[in-house]
N, C-alpha and C positions, 0 to 999 in steps of 0.2 A: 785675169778679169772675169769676173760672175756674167755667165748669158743672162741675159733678161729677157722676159716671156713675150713674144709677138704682143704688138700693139690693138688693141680691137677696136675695131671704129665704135664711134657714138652719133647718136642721134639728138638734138635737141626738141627735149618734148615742153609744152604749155601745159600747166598744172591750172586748174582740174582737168582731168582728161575728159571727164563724164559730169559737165558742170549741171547746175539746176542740182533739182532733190535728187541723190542717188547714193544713200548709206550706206553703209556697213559694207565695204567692198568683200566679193568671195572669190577669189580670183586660181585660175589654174589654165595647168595645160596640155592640148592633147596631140600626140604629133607635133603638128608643126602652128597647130590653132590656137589660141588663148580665150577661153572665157572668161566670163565676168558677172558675177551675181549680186545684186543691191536688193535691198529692203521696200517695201512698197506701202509698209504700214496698213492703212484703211481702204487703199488705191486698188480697183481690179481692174482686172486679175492680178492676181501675186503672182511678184518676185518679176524680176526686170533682171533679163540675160544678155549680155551684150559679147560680140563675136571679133577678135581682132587677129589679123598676120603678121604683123609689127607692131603693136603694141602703142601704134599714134593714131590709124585710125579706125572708128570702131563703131558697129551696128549696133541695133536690136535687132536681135534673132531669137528669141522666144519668149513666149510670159506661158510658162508650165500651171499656173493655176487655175484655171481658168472655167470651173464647172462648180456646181455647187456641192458633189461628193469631195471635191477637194479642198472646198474652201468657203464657208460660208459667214461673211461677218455681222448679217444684220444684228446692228444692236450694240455693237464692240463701239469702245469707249475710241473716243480721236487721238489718235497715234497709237492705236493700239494694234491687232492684227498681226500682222509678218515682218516681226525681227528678228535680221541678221542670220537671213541663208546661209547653210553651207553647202555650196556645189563642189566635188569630189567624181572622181572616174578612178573603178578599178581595173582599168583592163578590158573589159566586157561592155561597160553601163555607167550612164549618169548616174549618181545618186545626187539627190538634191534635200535636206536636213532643211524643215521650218517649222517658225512657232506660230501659230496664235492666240494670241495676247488676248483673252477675253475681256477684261478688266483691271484697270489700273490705275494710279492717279500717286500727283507730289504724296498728298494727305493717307494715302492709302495704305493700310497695311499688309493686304493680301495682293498676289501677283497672277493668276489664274492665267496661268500660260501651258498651251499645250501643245508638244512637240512630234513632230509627224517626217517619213520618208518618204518619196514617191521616187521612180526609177523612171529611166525611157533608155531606150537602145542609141539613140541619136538626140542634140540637142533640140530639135524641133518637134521632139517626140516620137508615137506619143505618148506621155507622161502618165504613170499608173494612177490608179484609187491609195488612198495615202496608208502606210501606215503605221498606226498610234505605238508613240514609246513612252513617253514620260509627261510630266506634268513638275516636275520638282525645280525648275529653271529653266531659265532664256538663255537664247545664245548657245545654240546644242548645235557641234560641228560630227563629221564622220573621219576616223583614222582608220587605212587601210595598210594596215601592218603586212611585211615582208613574208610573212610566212602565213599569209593569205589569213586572219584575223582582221575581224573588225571590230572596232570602239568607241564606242558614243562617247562623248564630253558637254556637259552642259556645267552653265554657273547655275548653285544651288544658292535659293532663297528663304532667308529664315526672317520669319515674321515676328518671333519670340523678344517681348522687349528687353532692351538692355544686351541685347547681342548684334554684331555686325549682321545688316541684313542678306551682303555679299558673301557667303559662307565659304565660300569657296569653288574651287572647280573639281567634278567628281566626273569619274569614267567608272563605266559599266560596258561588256561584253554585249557587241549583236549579233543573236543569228538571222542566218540570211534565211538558215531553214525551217526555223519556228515562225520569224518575222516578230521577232519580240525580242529585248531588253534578256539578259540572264547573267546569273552568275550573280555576285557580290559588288555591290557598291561601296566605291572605295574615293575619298578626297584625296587626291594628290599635287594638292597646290593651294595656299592659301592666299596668296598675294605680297606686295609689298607694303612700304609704307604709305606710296602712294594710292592705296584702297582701290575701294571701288571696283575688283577685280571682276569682270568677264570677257567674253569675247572668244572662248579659248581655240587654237587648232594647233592641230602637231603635226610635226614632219619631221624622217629620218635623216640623216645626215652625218657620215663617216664615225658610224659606229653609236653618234647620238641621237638621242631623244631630247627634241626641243619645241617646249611647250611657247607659244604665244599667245598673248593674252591682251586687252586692254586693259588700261587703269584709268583715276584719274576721275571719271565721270567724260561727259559726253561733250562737253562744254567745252569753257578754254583752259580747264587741268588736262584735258583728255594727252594720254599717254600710250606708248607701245611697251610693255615690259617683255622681254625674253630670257627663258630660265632653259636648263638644260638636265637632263639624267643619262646613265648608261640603261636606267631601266624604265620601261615606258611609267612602273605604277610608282617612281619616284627612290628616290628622294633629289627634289628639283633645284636645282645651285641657280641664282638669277647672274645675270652677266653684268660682268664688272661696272662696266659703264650705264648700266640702264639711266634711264627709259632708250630705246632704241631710237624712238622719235618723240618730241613732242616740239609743242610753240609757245608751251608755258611760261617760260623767261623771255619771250619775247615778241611781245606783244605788237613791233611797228612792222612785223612782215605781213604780205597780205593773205597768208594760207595758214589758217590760224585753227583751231581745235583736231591738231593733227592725232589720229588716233584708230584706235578698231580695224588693223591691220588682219592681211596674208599675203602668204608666199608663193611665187612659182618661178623656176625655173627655164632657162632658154638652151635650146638642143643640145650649145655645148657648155653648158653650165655656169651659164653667171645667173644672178636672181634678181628676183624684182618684186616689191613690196609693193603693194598696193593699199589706200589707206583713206579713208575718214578727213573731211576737211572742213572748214567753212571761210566765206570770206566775206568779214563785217563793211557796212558801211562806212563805219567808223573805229579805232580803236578801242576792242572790246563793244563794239555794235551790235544794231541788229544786222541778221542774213537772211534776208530777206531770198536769198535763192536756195537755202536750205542748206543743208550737208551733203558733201559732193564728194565725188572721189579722184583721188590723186595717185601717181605713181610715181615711184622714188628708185633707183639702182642701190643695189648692196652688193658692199665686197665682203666675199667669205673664201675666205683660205682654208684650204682643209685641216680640218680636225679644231680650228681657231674659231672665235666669235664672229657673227657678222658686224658692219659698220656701214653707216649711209655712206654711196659713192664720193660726196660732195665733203664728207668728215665731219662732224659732231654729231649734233642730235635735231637739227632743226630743218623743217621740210624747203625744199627749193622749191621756188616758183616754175622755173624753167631745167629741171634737171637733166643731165647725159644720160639716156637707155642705150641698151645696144644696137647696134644700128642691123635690123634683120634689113629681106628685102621690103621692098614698098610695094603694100598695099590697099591704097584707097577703093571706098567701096562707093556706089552711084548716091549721085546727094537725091534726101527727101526730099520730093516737092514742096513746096511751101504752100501750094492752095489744095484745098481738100475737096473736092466736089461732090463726097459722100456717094461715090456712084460703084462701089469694088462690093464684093459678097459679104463680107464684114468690115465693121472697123478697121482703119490700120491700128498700126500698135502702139505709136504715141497716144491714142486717146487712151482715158479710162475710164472707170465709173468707178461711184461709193461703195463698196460692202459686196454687193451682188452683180452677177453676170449682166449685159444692159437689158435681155429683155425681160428680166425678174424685174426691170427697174420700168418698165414701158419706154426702153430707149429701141430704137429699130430705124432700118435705112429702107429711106421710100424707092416706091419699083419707080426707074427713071431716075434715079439722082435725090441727093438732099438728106438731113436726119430728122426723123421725125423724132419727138419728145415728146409724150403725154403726161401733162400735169399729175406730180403726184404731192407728196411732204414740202412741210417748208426746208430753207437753207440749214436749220436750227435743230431738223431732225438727222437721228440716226440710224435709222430703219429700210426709210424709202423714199430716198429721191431720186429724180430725173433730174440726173446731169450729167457729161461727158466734157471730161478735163484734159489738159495737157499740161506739163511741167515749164513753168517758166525758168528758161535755161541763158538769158542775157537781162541784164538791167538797162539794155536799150534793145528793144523790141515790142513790138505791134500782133496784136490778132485782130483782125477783122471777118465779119460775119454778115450774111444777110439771111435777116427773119421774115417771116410771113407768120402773122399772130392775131387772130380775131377775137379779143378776151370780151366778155358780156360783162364782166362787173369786176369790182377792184379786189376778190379772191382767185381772180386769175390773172397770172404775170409770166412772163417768159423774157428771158434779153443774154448779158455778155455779165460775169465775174468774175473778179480776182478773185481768189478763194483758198485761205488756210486750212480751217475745219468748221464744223458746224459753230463754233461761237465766234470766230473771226473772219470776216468775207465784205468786200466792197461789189455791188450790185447796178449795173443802170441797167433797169427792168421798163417793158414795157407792160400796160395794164389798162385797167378803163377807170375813169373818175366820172362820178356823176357830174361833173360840170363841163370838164376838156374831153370826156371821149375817150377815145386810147389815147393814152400819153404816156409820156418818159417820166420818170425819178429817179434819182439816186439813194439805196439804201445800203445799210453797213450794220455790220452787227460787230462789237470790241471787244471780246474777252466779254459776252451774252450778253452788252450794253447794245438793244437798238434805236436806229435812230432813222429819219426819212431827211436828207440832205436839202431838199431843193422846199419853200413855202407852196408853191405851185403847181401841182405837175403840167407839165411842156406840152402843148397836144402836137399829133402829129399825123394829124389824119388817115387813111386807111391804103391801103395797098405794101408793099414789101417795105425793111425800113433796115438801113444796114448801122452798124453798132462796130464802134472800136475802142479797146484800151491799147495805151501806150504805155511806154515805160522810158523812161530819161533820165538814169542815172538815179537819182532820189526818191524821186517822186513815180507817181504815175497819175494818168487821167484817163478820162472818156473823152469820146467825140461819137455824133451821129450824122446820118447823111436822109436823105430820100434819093438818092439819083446813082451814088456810089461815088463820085465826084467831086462834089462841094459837101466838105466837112466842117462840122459847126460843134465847136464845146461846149458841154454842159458841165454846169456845176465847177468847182476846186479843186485845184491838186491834190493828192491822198501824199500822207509820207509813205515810201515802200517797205520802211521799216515797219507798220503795221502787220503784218503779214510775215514775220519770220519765226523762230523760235525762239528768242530771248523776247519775243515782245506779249505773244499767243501765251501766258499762262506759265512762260516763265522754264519751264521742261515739256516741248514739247517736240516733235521730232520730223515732222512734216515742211516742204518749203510750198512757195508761190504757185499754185496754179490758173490759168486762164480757163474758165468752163463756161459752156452753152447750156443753161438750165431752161427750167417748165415749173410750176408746181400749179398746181390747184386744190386749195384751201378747201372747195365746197364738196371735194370729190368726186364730180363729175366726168374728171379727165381730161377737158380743157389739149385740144392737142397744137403745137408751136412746129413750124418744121422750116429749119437752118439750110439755106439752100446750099452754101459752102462757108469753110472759113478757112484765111491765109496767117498765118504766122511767118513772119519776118522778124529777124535781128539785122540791126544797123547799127 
């Protein structure tokens, strides 16, 4: 009779782990901690770090960009910015790999992405001055080879017509002690059939070199492909069975554009794929909560290929992880009373740090906002967001806003990017005074919702969106109390990526805005606001 290997308990986990917008997972481990790095696009600070012991539940624990030597987007195109960190530890130090995307677009044929290091001794920093390596692709990870070498990997873009734009994945040599790129650039991978190839990271593995990669596109081909060498610069054999993961043949599950994986490791060696998801309203819908991230268990027998725990290729809702110990971390409050030395870290802003943006927390409680750009700009607006993370959930706020004329408005939005955003702004009308409307901007279509604006006389005035599965709405109050709807239901498919322009990479945010058209300054100040899912 063959022994069989001790049994290892499991855990059952709820897929996404990290719902709402949080792409391109970067995931590793250190000791006995597991991080987690997602993409933040136009959102700051860059890059969203999340901290787990078990691998079910999981903080933020640091946004490393957060200055303007490290990161400045004014200007960058929406979804553009910070794609597809790679967080990495050798021993000593975080290193942390990101792009900024200066410009891009479907139409476009230049990519103007440019690829940066920064270091910190500790997750919490703090995080260096960055520095510059390449420009030639997105999606540039760090390998920290055995014999203490390092190697950058990015996908190269070729703009050249009549050639794949995805050229391929190429490494290049870093030194730690120049702080530059060197040596010979070399493609060691061109993809499969399934295109579209980036994503890349490698990891050693009894005796192998195994590259992963995404394919597919970002969408609902998105795919995991994994290829394998004895030598890191190739030549790469793909695994039998690829795509490792995808949802592509099956479109009735509900974790669907499975894709833009990595790997890490648990003490005693099982592994766990962390991965790219989205979850439509509908069959092939919109998602309206953006691209999330999910985790999956893999079997890998030494020297053999990996395989999802669960067997095929298709992600599970609810998959078995290993069962480490348990450890839950204290829940966020749900009301914010803007009264701590900074921001917490759920908030963010557009492009710039908030007080480049006139965001600032008033002495005694509250966020002040000083009117700047419209919704519709890229440069400079006052607003501070959070990621809509349930299709049933609430934020509510209470404003204090004295506007003199209808160039100045301040209130509560849903907000994708600058050309898609649903608005109930407060303002003045030369007939009603300060009052309410609803405005929306579709894919740069504006519109004013309501024929009349609402008045609503003068003192504090509290503002809520909801969210109910489909749809979402407004409601306002004067007392905090008795709440009274304005206007129509919105579809919440409005507000996803398949609906935004078609490739766009950003999900649902709830933001407290300001602006003032005349540039005066016009200043609005939010005395708290509560986010709730139910």
């Amino acid at each position: 009779m063959t022994a069989q290997p001790p049994t290892r308990e499991t855990v059952t986990v709820t897929n996404p782990v990290l719902p709402g917008f949080h792409p391109d997972p970067s995931i590793l481990r250190v000791g006995t901690d597991y991080y987690l790095a997602t993409s933040t696009f136009q959102w700051y600070p860059g890059v969203a770090i999340y901290h787990s012991r078990d691998l079910v539940h999981w903080r933020l624990a640091a946004r490393p960009l957060d200055r303007l030597t490290q990161l400045d987007m004014r200007g960058n195109a929406d979804s553009g910015g910070i794609w597809a960190p790679c967080l990495s530890h050798d021993g000593e130090q975080f290193h942390l790999i990101y792009t900024d995307v200066k410009s891009w677009g479907i139409n476009e044929v230049f990519k103007d992405s440019h690829n940066y290091l920064t270091t910190a001794p500790d997750i919490d920093g703090p995080w260096s001055d960055p520095v510059y390596l390449n420009s030639s692709g997105f999606d540039p990870s760090l390998f920290h080879d055995e014999d203490g070498k390092k190697w950058f990997l990015n996908m190269v873009w070729d703009h050249r017509p009549g050639r794949n734009p995805f050229a391929g994945i190429v490494l290049q040599e870093y030194s730690p002690a120049q702080k530059r790129l060197v040596g010979p650039r070399e493609i060691i991978f061109t993809g499969t059939d399934l295109k579209v190839t980036e994503g890349p990271h490698v990891y050693r593995k009894d005796g192998w070199y195994y590259l992963l990669t995404a394919e597919g596109g970002t969408s609902w081909e998105h795919a995991v492909t994994l290829a394998r060498s004895r030598r890191l610069h190739g030549p790469y054999e793909v695994h039998p069975q690829n795509p490792l993961i995808t949802a592509l043949d099956a479109p009735h599950l509900p974790i669907q554009k499975s894709g833009h994986a990595s790997l890490t490791d648990t003490p005693d060696g099982q592994w766990i794929m962390a991965h790219l998801c989205g979850r439509p309203l509908t069959t092939h819908g919109e998602c309206p909560l953006g691209r999330e991230t999910a985790l999956q268990a893999l079997k890998w027998p030494e020297g053999d290929w990996p395989t999802l725990a669960q067997g095929g290729h298709h992600p599970a809702e609810h998959p078995p992880l290993p069962a480490l110990p348990p450890h839950p971390w204290p829940d966020v409050p749900a009301r914010d009373d803007f009264s701590g030395p900074q921001l917490r870290p759920e908030w963010m802003t557009l492009r710039a740090p908030p007080g480049v943006l006139g965001v600032s927390l008033a002495e005694g409680g509250g966020l002040r906002l000083r009117g700047a750009e419209s919704l519709m700009s890229r440069h400079r607006v006052s607003l501070v967001g959070r990621r809509l993370q349930s299709l049933h959930a609430r934020l509510r706020t209470s404003l204090d806003f004295a506007p003199e004329d209808f160039q100045q408005m301040a209130g509560l939005s849903a907000y994708y990017d600058s050309r898609n955003w649903v608005y109930l702004r407060v303002s003045h009308d030369e007939a009603a005074g300060r009052s309410l409307n609803i405005t929306s901007c579709e894919n740069g279509l504006y519109r004013e919702h309501l024929p009349q604006d609402v008045s609503t006389g003068d003192g504090p005035i509290h503002l809520e969106v909801q969210y109910d599965g489909p749809t979402f709405r407004f409601r306002h109050s004067t007392d905090g109390e008795t709440w009274q709807a304005i206007g129509e239901p919105f579809s919440a498919g409005l507000l996803s990526d398949e609906h935004c322009g078609g490739l766009s990479f950003t999900g649902t945010f709830l933001a407290l805005t300001c602006q003032d058209l005349s540039g005066r300054g016009q200043t609005a100040t939010f005395h708290w606001a509560e986010y709730i899912e139910h």
